[in-house]
Backbone as ProteinMPNN parsed JSONL, in Angstrom:
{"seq_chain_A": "XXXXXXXXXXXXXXXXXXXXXXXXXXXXXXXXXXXXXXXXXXXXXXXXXXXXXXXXXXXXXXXXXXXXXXXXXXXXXXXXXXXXXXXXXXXXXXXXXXXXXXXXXXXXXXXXXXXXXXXXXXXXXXXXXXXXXXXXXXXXXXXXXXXXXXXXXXXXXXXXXXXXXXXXXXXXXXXXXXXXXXXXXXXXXXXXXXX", "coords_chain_A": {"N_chain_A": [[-76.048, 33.322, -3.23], [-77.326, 34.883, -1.628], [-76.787, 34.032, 0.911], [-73.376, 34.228, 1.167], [-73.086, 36.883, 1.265], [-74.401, 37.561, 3.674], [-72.741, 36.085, 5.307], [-70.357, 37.119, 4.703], [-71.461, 40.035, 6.248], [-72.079, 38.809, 9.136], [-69.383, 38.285, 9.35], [-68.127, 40.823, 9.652], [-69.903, 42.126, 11.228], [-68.991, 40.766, 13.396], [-66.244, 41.558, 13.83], [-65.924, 44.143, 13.484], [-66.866, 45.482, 16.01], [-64.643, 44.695, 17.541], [-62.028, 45.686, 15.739], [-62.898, 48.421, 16.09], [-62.529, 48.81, 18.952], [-59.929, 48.174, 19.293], [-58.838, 50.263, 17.382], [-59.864, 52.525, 19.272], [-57.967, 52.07, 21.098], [-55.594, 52.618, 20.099], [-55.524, 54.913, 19.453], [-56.443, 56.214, 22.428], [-53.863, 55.587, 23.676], [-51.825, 57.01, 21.955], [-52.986, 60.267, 22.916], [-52.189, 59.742, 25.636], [-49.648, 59.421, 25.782], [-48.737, 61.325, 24.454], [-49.76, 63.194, 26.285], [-48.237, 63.033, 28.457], [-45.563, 63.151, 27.549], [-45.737, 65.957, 26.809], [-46.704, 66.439, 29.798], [-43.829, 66.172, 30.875], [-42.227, 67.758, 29.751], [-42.912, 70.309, 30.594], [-42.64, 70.218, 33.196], [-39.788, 69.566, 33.494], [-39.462, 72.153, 32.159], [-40.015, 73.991, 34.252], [-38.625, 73.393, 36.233], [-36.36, 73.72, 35.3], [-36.095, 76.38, 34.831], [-34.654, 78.837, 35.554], [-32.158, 78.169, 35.343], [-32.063, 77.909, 32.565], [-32.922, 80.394, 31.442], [-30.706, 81.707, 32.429], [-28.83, 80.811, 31.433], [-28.958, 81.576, 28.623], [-28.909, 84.177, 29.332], [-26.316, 84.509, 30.216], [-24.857, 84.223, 27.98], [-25.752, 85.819, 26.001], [-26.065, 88.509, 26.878], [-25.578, 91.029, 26.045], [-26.685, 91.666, 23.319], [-29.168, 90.681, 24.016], [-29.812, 93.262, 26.098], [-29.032, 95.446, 23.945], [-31.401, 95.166, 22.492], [-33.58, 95.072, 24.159], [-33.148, 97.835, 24.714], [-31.771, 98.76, 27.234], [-30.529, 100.518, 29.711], [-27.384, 100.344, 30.513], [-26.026, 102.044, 32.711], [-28.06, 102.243, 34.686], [-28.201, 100.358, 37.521], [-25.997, 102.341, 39.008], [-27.48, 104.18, 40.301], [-28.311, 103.989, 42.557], [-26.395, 104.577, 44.103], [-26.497, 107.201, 43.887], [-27.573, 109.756, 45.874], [-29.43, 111.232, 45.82], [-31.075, 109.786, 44.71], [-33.161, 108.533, 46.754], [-33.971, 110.374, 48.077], [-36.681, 110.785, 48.12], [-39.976, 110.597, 49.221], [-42.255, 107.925, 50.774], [-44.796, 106.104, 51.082], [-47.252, 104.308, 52.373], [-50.206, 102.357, 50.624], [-53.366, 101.289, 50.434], [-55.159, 98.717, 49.375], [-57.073, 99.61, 47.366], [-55.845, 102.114, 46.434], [-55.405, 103.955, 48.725], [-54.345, 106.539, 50.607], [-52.323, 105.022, 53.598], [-50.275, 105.873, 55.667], [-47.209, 107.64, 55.375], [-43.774, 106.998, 55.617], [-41.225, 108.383, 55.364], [-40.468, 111.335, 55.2], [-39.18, 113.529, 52.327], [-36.976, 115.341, 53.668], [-36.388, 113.166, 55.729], [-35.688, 110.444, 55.0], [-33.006, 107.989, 54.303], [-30.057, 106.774, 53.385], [-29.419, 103.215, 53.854], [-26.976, 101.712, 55.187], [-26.015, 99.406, 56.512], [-27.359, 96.071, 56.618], [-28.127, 95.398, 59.041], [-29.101, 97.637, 60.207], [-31.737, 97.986, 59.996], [-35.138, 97.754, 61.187], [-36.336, 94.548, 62.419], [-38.702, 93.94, 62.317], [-39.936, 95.556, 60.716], [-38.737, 94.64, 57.854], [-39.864, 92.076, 58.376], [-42.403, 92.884, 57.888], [-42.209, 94.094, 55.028], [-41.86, 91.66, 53.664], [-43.716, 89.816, 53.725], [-45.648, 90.991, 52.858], [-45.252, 91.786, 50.312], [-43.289, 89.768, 48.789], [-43.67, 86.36, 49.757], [-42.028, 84.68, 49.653], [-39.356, 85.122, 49.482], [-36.477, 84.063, 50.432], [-36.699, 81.655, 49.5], [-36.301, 81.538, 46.354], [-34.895, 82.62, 43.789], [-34.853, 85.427, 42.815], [-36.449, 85.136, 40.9], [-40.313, 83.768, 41.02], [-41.522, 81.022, 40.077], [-43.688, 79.246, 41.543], [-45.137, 81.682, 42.229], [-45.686, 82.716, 39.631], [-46.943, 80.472, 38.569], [-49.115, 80.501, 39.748], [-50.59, 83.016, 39.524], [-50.735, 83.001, 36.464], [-52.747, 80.862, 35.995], [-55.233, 81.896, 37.573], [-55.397, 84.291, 36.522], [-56.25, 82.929, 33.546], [-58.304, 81.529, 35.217], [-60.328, 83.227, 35.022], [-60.542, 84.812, 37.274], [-58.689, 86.723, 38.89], [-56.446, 89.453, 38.501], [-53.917, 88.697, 39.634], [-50.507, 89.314, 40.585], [-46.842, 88.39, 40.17], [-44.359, 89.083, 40.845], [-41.683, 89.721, 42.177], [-39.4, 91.086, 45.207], [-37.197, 91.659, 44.246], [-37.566, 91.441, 40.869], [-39.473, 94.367, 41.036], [-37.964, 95.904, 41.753], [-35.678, 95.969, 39.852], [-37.61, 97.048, 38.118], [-37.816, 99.42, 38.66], [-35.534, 100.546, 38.558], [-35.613, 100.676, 35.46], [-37.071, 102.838, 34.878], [-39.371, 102.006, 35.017], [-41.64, 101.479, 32.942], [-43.196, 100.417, 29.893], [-43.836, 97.203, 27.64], [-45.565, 94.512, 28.813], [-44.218, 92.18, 28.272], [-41.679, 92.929, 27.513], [-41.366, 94.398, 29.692], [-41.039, 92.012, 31.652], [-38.358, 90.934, 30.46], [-36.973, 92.875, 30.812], [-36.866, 93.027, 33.644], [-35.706, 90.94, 34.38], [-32.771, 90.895, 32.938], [-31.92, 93.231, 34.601], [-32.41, 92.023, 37.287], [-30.416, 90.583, 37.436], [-28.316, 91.892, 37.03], [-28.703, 93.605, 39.202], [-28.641, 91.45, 41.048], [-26.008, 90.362, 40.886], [-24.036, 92.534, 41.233], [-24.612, 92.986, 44.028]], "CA_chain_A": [[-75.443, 34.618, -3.115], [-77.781, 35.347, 0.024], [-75.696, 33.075, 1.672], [-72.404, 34.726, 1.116], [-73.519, 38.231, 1.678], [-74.59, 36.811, 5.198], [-71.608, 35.278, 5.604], [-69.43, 38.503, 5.099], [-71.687, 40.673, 7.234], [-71.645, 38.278, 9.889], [-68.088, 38.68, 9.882], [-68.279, 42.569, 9.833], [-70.114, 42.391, 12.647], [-68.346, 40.285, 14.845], [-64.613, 41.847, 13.684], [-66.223, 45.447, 13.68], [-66.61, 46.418, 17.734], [-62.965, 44.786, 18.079], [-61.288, 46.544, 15.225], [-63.418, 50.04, 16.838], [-61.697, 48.962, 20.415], [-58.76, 48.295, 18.729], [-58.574, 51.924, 17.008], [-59.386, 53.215, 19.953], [-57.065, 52.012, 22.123], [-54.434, 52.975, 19.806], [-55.879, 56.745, 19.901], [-56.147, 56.653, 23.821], [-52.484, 55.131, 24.033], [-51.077, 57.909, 21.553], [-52.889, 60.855, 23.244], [-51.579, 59.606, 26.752], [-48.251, 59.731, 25.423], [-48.213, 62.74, 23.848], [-50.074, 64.376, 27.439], [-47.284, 62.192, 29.016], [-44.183, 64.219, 26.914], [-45.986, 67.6, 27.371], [-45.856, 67.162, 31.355], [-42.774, 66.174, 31.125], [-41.949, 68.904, 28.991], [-43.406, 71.268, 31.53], [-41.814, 69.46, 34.505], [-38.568, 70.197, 33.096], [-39.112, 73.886, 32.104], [-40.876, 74.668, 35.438], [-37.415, 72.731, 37.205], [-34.93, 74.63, 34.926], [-36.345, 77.802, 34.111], [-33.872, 79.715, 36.204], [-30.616, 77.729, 34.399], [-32.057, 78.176, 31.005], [-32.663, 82.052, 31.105], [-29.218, 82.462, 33.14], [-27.391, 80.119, 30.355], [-29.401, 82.278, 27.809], [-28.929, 85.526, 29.33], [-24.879, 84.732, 30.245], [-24.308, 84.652, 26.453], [-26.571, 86.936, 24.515], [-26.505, 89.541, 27.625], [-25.148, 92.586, 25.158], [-27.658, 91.687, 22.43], [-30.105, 91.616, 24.793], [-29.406, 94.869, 26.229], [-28.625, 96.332, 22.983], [-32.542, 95.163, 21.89], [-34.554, 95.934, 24.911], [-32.636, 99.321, 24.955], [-31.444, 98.733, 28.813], [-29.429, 101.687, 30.386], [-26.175, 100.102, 31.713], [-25.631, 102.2, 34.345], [-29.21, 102.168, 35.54], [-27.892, 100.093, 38.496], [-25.534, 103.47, 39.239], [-28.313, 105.072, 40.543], [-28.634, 103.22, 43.927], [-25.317, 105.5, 44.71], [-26.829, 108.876, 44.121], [-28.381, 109.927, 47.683], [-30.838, 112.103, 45.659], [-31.981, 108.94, 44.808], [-33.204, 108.112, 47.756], [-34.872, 111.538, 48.479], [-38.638, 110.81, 47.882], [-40.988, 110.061, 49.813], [-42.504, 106.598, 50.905], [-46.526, 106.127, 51.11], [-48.05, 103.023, 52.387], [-51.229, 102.524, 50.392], [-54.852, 100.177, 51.077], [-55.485, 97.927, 47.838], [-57.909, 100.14, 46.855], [-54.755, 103.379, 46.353], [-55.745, 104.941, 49.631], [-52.55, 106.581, 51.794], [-52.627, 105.112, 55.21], [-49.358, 106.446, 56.259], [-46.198, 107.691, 55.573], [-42.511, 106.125, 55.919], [-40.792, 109.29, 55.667], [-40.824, 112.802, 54.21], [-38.145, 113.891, 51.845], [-35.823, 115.349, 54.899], [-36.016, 112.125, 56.584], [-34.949, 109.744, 54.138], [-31.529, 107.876, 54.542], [-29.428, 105.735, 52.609], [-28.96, 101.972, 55.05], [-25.321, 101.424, 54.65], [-25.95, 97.957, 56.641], [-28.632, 95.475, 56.726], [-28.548, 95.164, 60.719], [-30.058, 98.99, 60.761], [-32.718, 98.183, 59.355], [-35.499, 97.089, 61.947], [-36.558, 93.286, 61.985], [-40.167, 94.175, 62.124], [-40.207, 96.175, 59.461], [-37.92, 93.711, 57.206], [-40.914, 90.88, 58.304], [-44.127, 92.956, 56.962], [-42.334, 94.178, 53.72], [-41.66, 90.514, 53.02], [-44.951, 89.32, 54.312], [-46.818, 91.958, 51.846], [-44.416, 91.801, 49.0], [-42.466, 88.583, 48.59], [-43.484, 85.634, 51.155], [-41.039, 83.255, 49.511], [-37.776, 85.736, 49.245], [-35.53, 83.906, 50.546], [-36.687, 80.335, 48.949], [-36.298, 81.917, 45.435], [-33.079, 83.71, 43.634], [-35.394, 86.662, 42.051], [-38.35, 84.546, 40.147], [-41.054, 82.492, 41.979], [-42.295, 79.957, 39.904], [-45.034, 78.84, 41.866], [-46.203, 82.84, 42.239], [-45.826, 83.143, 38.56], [-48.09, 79.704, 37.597], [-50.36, 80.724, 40.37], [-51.074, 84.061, 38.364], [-51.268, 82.094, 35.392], [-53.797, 79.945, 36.069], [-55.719, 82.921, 37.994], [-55.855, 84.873, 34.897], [-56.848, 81.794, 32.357], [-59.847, 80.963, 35.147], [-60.366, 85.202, 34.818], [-60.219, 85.0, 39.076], [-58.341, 87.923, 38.903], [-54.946, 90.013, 37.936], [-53.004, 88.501, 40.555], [-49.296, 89.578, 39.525], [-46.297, 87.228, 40.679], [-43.234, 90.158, 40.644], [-41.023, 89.4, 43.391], [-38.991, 92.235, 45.387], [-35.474, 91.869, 43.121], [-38.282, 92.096, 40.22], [-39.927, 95.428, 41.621], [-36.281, 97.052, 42.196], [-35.373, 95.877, 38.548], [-38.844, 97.682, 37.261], [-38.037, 100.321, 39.661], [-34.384, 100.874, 38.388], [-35.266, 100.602, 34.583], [-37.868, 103.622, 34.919], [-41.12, 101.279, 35.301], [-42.27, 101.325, 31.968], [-42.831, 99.09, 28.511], [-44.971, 96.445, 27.577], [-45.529, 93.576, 30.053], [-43.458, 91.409, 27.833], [-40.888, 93.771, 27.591], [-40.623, 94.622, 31.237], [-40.617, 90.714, 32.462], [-37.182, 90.778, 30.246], [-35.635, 93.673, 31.16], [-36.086, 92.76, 34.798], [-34.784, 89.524, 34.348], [-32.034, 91.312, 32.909], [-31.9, 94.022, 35.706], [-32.21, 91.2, 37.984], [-29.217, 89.546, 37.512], [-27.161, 92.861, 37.448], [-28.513, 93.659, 40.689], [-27.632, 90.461, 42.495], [-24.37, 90.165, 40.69], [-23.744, 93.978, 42.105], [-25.191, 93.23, 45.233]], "C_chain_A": [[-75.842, 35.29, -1.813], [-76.934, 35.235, 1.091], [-74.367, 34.138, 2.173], [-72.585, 36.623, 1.704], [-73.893, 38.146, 3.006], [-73.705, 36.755, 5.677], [-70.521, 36.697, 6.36], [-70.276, 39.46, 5.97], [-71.796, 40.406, 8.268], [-70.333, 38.611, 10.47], [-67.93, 39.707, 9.916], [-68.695, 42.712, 10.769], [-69.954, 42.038, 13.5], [-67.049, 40.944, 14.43], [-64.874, 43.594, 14.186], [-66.399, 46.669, 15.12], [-65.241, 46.071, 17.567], [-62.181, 45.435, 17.472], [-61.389, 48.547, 15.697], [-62.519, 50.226, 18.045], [-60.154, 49.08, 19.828], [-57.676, 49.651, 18.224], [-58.607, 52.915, 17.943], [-58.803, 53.369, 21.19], [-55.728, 52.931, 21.739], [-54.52, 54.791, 19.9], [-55.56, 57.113, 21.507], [-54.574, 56.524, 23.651], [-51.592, 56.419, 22.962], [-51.201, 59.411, 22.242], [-52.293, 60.785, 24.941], [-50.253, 60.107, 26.723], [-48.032, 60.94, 25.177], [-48.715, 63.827, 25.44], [-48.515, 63.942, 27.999], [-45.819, 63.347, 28.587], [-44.932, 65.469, 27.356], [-46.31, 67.696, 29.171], [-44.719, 66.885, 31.736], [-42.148, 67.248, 31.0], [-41.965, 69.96, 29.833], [-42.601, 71.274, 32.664], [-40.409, 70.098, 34.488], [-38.541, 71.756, 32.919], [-39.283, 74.501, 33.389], [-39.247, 74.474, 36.571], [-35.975, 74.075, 36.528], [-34.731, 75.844, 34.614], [-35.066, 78.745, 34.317], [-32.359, 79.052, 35.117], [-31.184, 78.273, 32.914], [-31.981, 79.551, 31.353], [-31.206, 82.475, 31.546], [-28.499, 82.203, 32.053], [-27.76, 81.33, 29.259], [-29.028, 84.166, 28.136], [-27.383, 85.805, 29.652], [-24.371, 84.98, 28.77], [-24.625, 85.443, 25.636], [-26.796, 88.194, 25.639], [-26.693, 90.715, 26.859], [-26.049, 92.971, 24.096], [-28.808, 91.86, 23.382], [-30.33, 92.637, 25.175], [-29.87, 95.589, 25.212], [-30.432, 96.388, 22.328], [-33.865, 95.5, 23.053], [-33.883, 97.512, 25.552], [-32.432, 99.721, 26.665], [-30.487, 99.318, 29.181], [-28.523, 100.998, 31.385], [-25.839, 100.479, 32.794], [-27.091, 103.075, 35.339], [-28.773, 101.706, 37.32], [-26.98, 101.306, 39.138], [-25.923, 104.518, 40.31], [-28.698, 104.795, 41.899], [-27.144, 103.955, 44.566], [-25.932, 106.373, 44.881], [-27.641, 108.836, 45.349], [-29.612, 110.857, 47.264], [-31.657, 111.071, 45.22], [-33.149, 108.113, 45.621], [-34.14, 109.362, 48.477], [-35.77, 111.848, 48.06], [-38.914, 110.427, 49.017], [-41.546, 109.022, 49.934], [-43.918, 106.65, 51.547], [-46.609, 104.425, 51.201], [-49.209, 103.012, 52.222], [-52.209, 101.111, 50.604], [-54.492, 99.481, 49.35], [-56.528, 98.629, 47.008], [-56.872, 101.854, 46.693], [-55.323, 104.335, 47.657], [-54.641, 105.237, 50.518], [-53.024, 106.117, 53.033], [-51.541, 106.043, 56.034], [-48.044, 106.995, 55.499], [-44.884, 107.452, 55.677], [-42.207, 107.733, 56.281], [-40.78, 110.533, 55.002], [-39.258, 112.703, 53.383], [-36.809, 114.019, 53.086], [-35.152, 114.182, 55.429], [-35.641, 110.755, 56.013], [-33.566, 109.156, 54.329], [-31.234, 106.312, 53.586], [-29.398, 104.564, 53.959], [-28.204, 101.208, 54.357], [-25.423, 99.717, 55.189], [-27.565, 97.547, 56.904], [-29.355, 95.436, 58.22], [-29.457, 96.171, 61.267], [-30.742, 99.117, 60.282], [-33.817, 97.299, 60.52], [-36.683, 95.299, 61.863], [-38.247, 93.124, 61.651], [-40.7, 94.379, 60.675], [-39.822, 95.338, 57.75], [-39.407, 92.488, 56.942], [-41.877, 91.524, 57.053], [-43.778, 93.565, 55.74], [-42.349, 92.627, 53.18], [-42.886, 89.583, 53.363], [-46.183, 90.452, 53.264], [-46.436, 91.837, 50.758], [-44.027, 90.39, 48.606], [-42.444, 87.642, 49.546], [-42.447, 84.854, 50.596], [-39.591, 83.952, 48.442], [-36.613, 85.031, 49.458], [-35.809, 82.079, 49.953], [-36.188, 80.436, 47.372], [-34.875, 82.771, 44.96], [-33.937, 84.637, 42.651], [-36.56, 86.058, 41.331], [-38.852, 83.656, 41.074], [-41.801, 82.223, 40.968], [-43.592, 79.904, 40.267], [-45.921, 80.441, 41.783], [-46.518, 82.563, 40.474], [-47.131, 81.412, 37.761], [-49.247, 79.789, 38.466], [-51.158, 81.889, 39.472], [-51.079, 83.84, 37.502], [-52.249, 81.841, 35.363], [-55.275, 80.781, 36.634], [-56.211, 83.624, 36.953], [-56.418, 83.891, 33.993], [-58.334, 81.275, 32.805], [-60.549, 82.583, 35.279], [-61.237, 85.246, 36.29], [-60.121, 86.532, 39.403], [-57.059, 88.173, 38.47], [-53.625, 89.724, 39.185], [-51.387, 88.547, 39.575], [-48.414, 88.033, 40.692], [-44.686, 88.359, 40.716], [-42.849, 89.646, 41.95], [-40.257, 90.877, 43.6], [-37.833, 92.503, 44.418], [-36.294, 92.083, 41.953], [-38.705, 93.931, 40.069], [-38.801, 96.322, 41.102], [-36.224, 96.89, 40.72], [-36.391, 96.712, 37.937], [-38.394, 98.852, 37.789], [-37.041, 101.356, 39.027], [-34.31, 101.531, 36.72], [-36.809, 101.905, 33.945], [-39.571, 103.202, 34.994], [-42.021, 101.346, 33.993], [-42.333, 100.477, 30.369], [-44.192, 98.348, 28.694], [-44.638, 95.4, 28.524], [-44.372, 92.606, 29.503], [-42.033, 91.817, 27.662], [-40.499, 94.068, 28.697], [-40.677, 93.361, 31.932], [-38.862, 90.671, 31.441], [-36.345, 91.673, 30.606], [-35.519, 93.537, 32.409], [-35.804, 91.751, 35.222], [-33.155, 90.184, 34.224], [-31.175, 92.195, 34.061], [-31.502, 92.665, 36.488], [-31.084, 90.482, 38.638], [-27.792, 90.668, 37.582], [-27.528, 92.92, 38.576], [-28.011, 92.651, 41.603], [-26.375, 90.628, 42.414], [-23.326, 91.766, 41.491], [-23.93, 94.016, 43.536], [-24.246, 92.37, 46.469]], "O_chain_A": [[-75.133, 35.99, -1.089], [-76.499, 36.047, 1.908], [-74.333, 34.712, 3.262], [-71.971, 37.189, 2.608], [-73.436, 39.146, 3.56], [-73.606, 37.418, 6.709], [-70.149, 37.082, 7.468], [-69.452, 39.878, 6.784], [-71.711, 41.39, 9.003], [-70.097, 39.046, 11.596], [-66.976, 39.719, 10.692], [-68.073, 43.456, 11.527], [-70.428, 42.503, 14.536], [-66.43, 40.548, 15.417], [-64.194, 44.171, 15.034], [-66.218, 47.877, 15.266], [-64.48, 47.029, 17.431], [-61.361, 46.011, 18.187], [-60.57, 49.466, 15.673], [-61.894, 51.256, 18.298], [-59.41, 50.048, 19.988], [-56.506, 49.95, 18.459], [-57.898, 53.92, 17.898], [-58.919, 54.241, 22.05], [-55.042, 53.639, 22.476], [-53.704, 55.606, 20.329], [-54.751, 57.964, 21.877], [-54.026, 57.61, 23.461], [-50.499, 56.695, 23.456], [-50.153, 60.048, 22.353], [-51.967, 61.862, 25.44], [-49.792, 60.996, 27.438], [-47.124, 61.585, 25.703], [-48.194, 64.917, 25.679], [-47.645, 64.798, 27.838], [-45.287, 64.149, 29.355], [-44.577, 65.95, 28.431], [-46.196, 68.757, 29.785], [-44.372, 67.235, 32.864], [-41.532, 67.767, 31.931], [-40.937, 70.638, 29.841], [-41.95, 72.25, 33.039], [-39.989, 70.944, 35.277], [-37.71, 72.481, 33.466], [-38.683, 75.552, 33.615], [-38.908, 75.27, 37.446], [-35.156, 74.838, 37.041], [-33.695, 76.395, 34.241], [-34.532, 79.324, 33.371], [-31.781, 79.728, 34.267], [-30.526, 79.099, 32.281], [-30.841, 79.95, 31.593], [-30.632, 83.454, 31.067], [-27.668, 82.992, 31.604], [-26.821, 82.086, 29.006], [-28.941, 85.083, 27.319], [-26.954, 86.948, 29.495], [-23.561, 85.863, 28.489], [-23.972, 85.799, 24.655], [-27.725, 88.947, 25.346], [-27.728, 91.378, 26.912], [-26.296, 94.146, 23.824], [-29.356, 92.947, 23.564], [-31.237, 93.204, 24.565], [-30.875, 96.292, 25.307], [-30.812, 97.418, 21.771], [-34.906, 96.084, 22.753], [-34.158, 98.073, 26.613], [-32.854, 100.745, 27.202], [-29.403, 98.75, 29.049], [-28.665, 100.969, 32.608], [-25.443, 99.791, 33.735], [-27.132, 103.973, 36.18], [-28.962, 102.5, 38.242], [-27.343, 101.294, 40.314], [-25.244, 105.327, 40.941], [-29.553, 105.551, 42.36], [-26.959, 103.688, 45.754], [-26.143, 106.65, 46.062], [-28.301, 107.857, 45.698], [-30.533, 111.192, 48.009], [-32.876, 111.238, 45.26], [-33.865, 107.234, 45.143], [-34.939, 109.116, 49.381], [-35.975, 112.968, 47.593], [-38.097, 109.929, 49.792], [-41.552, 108.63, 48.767], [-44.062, 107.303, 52.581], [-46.196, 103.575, 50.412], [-49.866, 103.463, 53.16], [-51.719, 100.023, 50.905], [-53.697, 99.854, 48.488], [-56.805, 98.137, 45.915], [-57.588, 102.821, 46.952], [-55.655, 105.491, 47.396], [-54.042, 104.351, 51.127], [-53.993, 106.648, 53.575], [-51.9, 106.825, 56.915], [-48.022, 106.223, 54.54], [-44.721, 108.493, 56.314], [-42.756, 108.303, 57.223], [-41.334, 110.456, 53.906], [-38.356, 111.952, 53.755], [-35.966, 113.162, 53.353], [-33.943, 114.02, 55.601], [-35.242, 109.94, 56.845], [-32.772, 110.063, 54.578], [-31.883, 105.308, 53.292], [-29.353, 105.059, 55.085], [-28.386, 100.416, 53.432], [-25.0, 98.829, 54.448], [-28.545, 98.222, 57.217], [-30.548, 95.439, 58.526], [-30.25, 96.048, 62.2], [-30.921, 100.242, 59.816], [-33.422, 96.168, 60.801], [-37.702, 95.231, 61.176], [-38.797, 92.328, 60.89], [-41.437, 93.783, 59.889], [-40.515, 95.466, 56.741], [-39.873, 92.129, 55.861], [-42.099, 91.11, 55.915], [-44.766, 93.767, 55.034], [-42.961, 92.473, 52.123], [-42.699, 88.393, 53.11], [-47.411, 90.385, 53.219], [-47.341, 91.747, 49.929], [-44.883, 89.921, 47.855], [-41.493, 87.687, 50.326], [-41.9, 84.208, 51.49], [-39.073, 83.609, 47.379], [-35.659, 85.296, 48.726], [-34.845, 81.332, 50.124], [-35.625, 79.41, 46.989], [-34.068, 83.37, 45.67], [-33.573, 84.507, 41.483], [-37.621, 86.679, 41.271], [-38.182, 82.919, 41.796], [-42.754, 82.968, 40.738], [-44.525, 80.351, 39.6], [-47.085, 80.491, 41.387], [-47.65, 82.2, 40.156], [-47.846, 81.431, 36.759], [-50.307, 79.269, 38.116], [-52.185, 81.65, 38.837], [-51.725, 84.769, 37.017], [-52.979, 82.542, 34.664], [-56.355, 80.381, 36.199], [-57.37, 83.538, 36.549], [-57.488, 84.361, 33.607], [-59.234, 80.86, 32.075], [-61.596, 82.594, 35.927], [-62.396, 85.653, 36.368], [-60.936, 87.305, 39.906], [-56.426, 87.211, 38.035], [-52.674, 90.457, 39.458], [-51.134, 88.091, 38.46], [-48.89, 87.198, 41.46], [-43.79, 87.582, 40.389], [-43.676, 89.18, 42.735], [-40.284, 91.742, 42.724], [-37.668, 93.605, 43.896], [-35.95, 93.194, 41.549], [-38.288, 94.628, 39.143], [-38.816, 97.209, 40.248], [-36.815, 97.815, 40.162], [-35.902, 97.251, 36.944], [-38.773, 99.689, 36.97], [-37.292, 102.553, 38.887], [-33.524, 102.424, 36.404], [-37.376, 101.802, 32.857], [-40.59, 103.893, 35.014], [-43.235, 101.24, 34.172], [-41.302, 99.99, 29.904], [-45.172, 98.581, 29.401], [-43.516, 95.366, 29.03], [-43.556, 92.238, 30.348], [-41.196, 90.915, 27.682], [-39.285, 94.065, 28.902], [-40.299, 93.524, 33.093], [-38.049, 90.154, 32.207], [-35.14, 91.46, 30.742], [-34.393, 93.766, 32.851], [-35.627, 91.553, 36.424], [-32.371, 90.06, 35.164], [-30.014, 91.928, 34.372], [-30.362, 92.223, 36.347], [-30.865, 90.015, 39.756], [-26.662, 90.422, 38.004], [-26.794, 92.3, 39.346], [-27.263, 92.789, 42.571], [-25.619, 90.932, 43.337], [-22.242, 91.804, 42.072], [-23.486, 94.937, 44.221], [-24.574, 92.436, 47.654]]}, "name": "protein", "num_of_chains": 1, "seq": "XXXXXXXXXXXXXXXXXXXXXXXXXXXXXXXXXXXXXXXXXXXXXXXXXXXXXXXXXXXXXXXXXXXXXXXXXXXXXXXXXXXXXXXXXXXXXXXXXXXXXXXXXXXXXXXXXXXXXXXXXXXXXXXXXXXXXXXXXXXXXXXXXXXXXXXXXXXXXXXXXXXXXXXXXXXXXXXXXXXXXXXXXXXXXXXXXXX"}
């Protein structure tokens, strides 16, 4: 009976590492896969984001609307010329005024883009939005840079682009964060389509 009891643990312990490798090959080889589909997964959302929300926001626009309570003729308001009659403060990162743009009086609507000076055009888009014209209103890469920023708690780096801004700007600037990334998606897409 010694014998036999020998026998079989013998074989337990020579079958026992290979059935262990065995198990956990099949573990590595399933979680590969499954990382494997979730960057795909990613790959794809990160590639189509802009088609999905457009396909999503061409059909359910009105419901949308109708549920983040979005003032239709918000965009309207880029007519009125009293709109336009504030004041413009360029502040430090720390809210300090350095300067000025213009006082109330001096304010003017810019009927074309050409009168607007090229300088000035550079360092809003060089402070605000470096990758305006690579982008149709969302940046991606800003928005998983501020992701990832926040998750290693870096800092509150935001990712708002200027057609963002204007959309926050237009829809009185307030709500919850989740709430105001949809309505100026929404916004967003009226303003270009208006624009």
């Amino acid at each position: 009976m010694e014998k036999v009891d020998r026998n079989k643990l013998k074989h337990v312990a020579l079958t026992l590492p290979g059935a262990l490798v065995c198990w956990l090959g099949r573990l590595a080889r399933r979680f590969f896969v499954t990382i494997g589909v979730l960057v795909a997964l990613a790959v794809l959302g990160y590639v189509e984001l802009e088609s999905i929300v457009e396909a999503i926001d061409s059909r359910y626009w009105r419901e949308i609307d109708e549920h983040l309570g979005i003032d239709k003729n918000a965009i309207s308001r880029l007519h009125d010329p009293a709109y336009f009659a504030r004041e413009s403060e360029l502040v430090t990162e720390d809210l300090k005024t350095v300067a000025c743009i213009s006082s109330p009086e001096h304010r003017i609507l810019v009927n074309d883009v050409a009168d607007i000076p090229p300088l000035f055009t550079s360092a809003i888009l060089a402070s605000e939005d470096k990758n305006f014209f690579k982008h149709e209103g969302v940046d991606k890469a800003a928005i998983l840079r501020a992701l990832a920023k926040r998750l290693l708690l870096e800092s509150r780096s935001g990712a708002s682009t200027l057609t963002m801004q204007i959309a926050k700007h237009l829809r009185g600037g307030n709500g919850s964060s989740l709430d105001r990334d949809r309505k100026d998606r929404r916004h967003r897409h009226g303003a270009s389509d208006r624009a």
